[in-house]
N, C-alpha and C positions, 0 to 999 in steps of 0.2 A: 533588419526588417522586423517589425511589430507585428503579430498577427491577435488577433481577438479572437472569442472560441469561434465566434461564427463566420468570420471574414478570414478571404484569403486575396490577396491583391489579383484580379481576374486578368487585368491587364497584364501582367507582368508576368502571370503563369499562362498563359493566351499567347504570349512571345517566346517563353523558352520552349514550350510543347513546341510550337511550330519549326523552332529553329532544331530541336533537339530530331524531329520527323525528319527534318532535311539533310539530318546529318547520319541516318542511319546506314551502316557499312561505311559509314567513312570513318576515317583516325581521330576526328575531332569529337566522336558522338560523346566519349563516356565525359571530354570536358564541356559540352553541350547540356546532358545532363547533368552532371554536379550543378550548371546554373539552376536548372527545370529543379532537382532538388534540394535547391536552397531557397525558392521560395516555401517551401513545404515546411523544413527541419533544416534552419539556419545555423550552421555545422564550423566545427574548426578545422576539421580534418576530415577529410572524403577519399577513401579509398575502395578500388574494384578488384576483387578478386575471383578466379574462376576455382571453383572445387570440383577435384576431379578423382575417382576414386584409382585409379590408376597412376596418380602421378601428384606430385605434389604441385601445393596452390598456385596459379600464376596469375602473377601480378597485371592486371590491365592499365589500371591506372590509379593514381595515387596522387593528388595536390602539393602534397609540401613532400618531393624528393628528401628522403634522409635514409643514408645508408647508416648502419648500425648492425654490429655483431650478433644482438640480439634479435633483431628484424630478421635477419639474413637465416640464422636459426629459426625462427618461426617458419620459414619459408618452405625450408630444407624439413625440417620433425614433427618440432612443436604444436604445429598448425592439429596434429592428429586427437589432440585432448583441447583443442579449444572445441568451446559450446555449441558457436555458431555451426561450425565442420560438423559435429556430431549431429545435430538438430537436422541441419540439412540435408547430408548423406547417411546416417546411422537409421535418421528416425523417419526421412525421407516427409520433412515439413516444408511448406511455403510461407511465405507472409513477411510483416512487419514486426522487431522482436528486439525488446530492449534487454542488455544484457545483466543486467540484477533480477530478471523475470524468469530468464531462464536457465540460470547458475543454479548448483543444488542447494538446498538450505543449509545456514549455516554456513555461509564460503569463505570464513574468517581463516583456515588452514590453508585455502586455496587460495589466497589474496597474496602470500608474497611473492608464491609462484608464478603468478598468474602476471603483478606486475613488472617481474624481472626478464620474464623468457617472451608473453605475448607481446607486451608493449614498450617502446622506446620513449613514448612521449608520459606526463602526467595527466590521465584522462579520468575527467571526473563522473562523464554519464556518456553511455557508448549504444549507437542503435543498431542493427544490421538488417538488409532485406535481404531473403534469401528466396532466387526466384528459378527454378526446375526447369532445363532448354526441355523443351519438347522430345523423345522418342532418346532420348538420350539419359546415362545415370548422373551429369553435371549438375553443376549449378553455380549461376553467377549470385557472388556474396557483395553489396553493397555496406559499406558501413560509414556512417555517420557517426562524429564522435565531439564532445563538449570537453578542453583542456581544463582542469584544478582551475577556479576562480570563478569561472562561467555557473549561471546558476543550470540546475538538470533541465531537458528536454522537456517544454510543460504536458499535458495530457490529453491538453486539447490539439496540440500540433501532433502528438501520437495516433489522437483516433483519426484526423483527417487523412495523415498519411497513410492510417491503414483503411480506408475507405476508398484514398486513390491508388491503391496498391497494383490494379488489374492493367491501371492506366501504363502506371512505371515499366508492370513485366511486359506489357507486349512490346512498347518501345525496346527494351532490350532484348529480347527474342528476336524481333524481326532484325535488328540490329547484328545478333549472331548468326541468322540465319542467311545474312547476304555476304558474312566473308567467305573466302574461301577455306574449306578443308585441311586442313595443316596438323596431322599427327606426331608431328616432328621424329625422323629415323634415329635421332641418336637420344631418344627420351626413356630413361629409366622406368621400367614399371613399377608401380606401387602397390601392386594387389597384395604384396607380403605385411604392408603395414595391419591389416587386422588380424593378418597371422602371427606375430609377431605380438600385437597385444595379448590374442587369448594365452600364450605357448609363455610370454611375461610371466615368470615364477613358478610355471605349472609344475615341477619337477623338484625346485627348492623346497616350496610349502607344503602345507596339507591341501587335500580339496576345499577346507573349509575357509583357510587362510588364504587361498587363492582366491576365492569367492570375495572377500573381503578385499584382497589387495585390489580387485576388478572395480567393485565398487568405490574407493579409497585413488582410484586415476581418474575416475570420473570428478572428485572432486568433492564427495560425501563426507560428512562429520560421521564421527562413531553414532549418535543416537541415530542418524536417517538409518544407519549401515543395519543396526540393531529394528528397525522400524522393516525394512526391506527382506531382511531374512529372517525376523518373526524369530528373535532369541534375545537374550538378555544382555544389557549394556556390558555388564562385566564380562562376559560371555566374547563378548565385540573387543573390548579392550584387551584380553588375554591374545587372541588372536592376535590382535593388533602387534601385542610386543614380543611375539615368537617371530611374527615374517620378521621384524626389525632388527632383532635381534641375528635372524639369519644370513639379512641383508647385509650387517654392519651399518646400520643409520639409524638415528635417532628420531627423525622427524616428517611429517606428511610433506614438506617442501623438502625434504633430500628423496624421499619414493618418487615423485615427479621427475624431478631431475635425471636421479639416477635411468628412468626410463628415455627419455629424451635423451640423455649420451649415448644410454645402449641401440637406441636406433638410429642415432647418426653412425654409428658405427659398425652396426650389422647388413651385414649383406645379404642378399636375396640367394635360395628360398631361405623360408624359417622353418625348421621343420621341428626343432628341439628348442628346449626351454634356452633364451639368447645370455641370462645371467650364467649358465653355465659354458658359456663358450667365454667368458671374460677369465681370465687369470690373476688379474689385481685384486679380486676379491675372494674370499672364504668364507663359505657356508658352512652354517652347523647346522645340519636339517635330523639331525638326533631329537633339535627339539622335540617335548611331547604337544601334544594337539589338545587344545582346552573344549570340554565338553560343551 
């Protein structure tokens, strides 16, 4: 479907609203709406995820079924350093949100990471809405996604969608709010995972290298890291190659990594630094601390 900046097919968004209203608390809604939001942001891929600060992401609904090692990983870890997760429970935002807008600058270090562990497919421009249930710390994550070849999402289908943004959430609000209740009894908690980030290195590095490494999972080049802690690039860099050096890694896509293994593999609580309970590795935290 073609849309022009100022047209949007009224009939054909006049249909899926209505059908998507009719289907709310039922099994059908979330493929109800993917119709409703493909008149808006004509998508390759549409997937529903709920974010929940306790328990990792669950999958509502997703268009093109493909299981993958790496999928299945995002599910289970990974999920904790994508942007969208962060944005929406860290920084606790709503709305409409393309994700080159809100990646940090410079994501050329976070790029190979990013497409081996978040994504299975070749996606060339990626949207999410991320919309707060009510009275609750969730949030259902909508994402919209354009595969390599497709040209990006234009800007005028971005300002309308986020003009109809209000529209979107309430259908799925009331949508969530007419299933039943279900905390499921045999569901792992997750409240360790930000414990587990902060307590990430705390005991290996210095304070200041841990300052750095915190900044450097989010996904920061050394000048933001250098810009955000108000000290000097080489400053940044020295830090940079002591944690590394402690770590045993060479590179901003082995730090990622290496934290993603360590939390698929640590158990609840966290109460100590998780690199020290690994035994395959050895730290030299003799390093000295660059001023």
């Amino acid at each position: 479907m073609q849309h022009s900046d100022e047209t949007l097919n009224l009939a054909g968004w006049s249909q899926a609203l209505l059908s998507c209203q009719q289907a709310c608390g039922k099994t059908r809604f979330y493929t109800e709406l993917g119709q409703l939001l493909q008149q808006l942001l004509p998508a390759d891929e549409y997937l529903v995820l709920m974010f929940d600060p306790k328990r990792p992401p669950e999958l509502l609904h997703q268009r093109h079924p493909l299981q993958s090692d790496d999928f299945d990983r995002y599910l289970k870890s990974a999920y904790v350093l994508d942007p969208f997760y962060r944005k929406g429970l860290q920084q606790g935002q709503q709305g409409v949100f393309r994700l080159r807008d809100i990646v940090p600058a410079d994501f050329h270090d976070y790029d190979q990471y990013y497409n081996s562990y978040f994504r299975h497919l070749k996606i060339a421009d990626e949207v999410g809405y991320l919309i707060p249930l009510p009275a609750e710390r969730r949030f259902v994550h909508i994402e919209l996604a354009r595969f390599a070849g497709r040209e990006l999402f234009p800007t005028a289908e971005l300002q309308q969608a986020s003009q109809l943004f209000d529209v979107i959430a309430s259908l799925v609000i009331q949508h969530q709010q007419q299933l039943p209740l279900h905390e499921g009894s045999g569901c792992i908690e997750h409240d360790y995972i930000e414990a587990f980030y902060r307590r990430f290195g705390s005991e290996v590095c210095t304070p200041r290298e841990h300052e750095v490494l915190c900044y450097m999972l989010q996904g920061y080049c050394v000048k933001t890291i250098a810009h955000q802690m108000q000290l000097g690039l080489e400053t940044i860099k020295m830090h940079r190659k002591n944690l590394y050096a402690k770590l045993n890694i060479g590179s901003h896509p082995e730090l990622l990594a290496l934290f993603i293994d360590l939390l698929t593999v640590t158990e609840p609580p966290v109460r100590s630094d998780p690199l020290l309970q690994n035994p395959r590795l050895q730290y030299n935290s003799a390093l000295p601390e660059a001023s």
